[in-house]
C-alpha positions in Angstrom: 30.5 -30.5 2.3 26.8 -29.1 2.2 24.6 -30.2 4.6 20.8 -30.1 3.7 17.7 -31.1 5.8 14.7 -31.8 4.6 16.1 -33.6 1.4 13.7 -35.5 0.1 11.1 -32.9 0.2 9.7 -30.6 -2.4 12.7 -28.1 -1.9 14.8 -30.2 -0.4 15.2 -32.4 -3.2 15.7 -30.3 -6.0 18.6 -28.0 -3.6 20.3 -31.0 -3.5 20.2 -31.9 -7.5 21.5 -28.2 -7.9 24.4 -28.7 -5.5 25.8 -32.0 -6.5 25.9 -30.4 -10.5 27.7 -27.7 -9.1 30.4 -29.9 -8.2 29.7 -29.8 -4.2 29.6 -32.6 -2.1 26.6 -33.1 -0.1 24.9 -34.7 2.8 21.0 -35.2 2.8 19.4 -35.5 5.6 15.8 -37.1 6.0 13.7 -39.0 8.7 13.2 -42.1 5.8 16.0 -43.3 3.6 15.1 -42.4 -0.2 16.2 -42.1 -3.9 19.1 -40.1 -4.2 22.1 -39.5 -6.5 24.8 -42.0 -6.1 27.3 -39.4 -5.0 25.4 -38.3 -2.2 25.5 -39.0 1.4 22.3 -39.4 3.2 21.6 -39.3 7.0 18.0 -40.1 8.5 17.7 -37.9 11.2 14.5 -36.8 13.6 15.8 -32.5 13.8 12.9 -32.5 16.7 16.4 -34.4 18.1 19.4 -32.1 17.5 22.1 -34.0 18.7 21.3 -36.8 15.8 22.7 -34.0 13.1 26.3 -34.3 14.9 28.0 -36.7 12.2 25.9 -35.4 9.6 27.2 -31.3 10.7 31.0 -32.7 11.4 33.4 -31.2 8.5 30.4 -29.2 7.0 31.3 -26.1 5.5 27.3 -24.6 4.9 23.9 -26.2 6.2 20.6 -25.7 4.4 18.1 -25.6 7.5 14.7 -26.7 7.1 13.0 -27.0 10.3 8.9 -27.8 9.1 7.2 -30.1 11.5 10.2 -30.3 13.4 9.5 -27.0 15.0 6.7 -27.6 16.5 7.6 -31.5 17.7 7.3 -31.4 21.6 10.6 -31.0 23.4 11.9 -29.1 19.8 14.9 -27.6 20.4 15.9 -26.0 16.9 18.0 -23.2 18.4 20.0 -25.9 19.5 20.6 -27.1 16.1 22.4 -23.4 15.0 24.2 -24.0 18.3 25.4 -27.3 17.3 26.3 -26.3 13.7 28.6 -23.2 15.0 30.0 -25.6 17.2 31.0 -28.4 14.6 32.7 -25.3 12.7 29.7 -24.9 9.8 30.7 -21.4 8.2 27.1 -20.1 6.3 23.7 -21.5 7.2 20.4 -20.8 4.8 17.4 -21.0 6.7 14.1 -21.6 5.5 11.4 -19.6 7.4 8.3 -18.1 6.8 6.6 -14.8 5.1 4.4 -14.8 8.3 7.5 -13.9 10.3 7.3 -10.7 9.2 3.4 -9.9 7.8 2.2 -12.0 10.8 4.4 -11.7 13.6 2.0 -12.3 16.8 1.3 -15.8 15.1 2.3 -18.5 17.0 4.4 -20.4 14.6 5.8 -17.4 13.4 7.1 -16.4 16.9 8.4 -19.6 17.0 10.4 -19.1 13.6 11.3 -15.5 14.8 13.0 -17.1 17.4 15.4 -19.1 15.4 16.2 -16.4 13.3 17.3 -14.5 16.1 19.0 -17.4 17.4 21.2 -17.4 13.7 21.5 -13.8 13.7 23.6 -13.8 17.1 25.4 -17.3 15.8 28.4 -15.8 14.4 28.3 -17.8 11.6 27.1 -15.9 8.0 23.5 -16.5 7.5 20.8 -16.1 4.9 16.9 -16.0 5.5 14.6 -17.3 2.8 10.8 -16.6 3.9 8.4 -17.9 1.1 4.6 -17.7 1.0 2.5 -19.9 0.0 3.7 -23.2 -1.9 2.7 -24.6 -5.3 2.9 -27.8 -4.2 0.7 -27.5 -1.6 -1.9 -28.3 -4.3 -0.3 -32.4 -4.0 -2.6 -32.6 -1.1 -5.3 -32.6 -3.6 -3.8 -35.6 -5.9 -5.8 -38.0 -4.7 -9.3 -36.3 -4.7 -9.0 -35.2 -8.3 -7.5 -38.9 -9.7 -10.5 -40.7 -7.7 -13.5 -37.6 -8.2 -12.2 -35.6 -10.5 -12.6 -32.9 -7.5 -10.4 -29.7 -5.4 -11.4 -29.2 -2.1 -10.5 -26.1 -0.6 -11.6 -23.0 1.4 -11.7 -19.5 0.4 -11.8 -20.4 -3.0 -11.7 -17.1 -4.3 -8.9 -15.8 -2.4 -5.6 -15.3 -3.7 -1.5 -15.5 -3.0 1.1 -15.8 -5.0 2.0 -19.0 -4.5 6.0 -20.1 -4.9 7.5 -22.9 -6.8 9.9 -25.2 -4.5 12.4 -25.4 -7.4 12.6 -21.6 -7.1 13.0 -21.9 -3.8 15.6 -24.7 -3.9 17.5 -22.3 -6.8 17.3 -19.7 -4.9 18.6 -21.4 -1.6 21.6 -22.8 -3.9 23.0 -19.9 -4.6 22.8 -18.2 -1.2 24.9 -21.2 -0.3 27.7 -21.2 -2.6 28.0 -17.1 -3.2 28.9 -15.1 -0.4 27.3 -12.2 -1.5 24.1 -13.0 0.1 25.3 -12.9 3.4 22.9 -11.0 5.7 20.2 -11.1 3.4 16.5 -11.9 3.9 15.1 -12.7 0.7 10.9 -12.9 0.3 10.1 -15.3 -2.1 6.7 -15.6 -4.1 5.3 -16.4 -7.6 4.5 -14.5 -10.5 0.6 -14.0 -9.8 -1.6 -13.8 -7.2 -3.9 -16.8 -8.0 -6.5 -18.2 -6.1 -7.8 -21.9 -5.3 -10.3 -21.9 -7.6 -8.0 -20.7 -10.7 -5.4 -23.4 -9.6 -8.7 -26.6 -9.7 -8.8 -24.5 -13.9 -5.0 -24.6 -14.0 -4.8 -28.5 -13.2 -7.9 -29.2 -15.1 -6.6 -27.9 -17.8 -3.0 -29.6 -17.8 -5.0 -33.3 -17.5 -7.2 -31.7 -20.7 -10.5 -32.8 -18.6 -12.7 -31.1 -16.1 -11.5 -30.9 -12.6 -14.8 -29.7 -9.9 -13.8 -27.2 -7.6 -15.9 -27.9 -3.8 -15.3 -25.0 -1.3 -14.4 -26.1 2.3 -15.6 -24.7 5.4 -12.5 -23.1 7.6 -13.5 -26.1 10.2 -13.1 -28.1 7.7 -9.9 -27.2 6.2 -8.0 -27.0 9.6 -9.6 -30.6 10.7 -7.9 -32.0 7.1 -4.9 -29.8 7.8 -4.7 -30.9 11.6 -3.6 -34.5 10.0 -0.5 -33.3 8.6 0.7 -30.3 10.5 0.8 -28.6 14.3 -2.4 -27.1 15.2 -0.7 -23.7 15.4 0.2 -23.6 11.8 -2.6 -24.8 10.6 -4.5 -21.6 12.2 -1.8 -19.0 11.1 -2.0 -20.3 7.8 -6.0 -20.3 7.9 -5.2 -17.1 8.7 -3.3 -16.0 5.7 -5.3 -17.5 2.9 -8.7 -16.1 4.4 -7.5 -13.1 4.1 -4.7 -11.8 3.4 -2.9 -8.1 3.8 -0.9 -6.4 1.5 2.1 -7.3 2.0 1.1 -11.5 1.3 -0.3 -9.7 -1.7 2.6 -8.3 -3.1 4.9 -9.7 -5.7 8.6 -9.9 -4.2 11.2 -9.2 -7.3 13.6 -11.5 -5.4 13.6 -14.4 -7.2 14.0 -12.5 -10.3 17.1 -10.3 -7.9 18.5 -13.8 -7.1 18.7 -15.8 -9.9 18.0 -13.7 -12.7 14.9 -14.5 -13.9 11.2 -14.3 -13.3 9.9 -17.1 -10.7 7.9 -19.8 -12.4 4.1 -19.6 -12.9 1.7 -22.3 -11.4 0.7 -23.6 -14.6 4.6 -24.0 -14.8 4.5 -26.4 -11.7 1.4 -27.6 -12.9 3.1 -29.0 -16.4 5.9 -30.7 -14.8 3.4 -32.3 -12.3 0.5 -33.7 -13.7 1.4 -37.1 -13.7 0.3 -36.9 -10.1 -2.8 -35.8 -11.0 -3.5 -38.6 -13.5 
């Protein structure tokens, strides 16, 4: 059995596709109950409240950890989670952490992610680290604005990342899980390009095949809209990033490409599969 939190999410979901058609039995965890294959098992489960993984982590063999809001949640006790999952006899846990951890360190969500790293470093349990930058389908947050004005609003609009597709995250994450030889490994996962807000408005604009207007946000402004949906903290060390960001959030990592054997996907990939969203 494969645990995975965060399963009805943008990486998530598609880890947990890849792991039921390779013949694994899996648990999905989520806060809300939602569409899944038949064959899995799903859990709704607050991870801001360890103890509620307990059935979910009994019999497990591996545990996909995705901690997101749940961080930050007051009273969070992720490092009690690893605890609890070395506890209930879980052999190999893939976390999902952040790029920041190690081009940002002082930033306060990425001190906070350090901290569980360590924590599944000194587990005793085999481990693998996944720390993506930015992701492609952070441009969802823009659905809505574009279907209703035809409009992307966004700061910085002519700064770059390379900004990661969740399915190469979720492919990548799969096969940390079932092949050993990742043990130990801290993988850095990005896209294919550096691309920037405003080339992303182009991108989508051009997948609907009708002009999309590109409106550049204030960094007050951003971090009030990004306030909404994630901890004040994160929102800064991410307004951080994208303002301006070093070399090292400028470089493309080869290991996607090392992991799975071929080059990550483009956002005009994740674009094309996703434009219904835009419509």
């Amino acid at each position: 059995m494969i645990v995975v939190t965060g399963a009805t999410g943008n990486v998530g979901r598609p880890l947990t596709q890849a792991l039921t058609e390779a013949g694994e039995q899996v648990t999905a965890v989520s806060r809300h109950r939602a569409e899944l294959p038949e064959e899995v098992r799903h859990l709704s489960a607050d991870l801001a409240e360890p103890a509620a993984l307990t059935a979910a982590l009994t019999g497990a063999k591996a545990l996909f950890l995705l901690l997101s809001g749940n961080l930050h949640a007051p009273r969070a006790r992720p490092t009690d989670i690893i605890r609890l999952a070395a506890s209930s006899g879980v052999r190999r846990v893939v976390l999902l952490s952040s790029q920041g951890v190690a081009t940002r360190p002082l930033g306060p969500s990425r001190v906070a992610m350090r901290t569980v790293e360590d924590a599944l470093r000194d587990s005793g349990m085999d481990w693998v680290v996944l720390r993506p930058g930015g992701f492609a389908s952070n441009a969802f947050a823009w659905a809505e604005s574009v279907r209703t004005q035809g409009t992307v609003a966004a700061p910085f609009g002519d700064v770059g990342v390379p900004v990661v597709d969740p399915a190469d995250i979720a492919e990548v994450a799969a096969a940390c899980l079932l092949d050993n030889r990742h043990t130990g490994a801290v993988y850095e996962l990005t896209g294919p390009e550096v691309i920037t807000p405003r080339q992303q408005a182009e991108a989508i604009a051009a997948a609907l095949g009708s002009p999309v207007r590109f409106r550049e946000l204030t960094r007050e402004e951003a971090k009030a809209t990004m306030a909404r949906f994630v901890p004040i903290e994160l929102a800064d060390d991410t307004l951080d990033i994208i303002s301006a960001p070093n070399p090292a959030e400028l470089r493309i990592s080869p290991d996607v490409e090392g992991v799975i054997g071929r080059v990550p996907r483009s956002f005009n990939d994740w674009v094309a599969r996703h434009v219904a969203a835009f419509r």
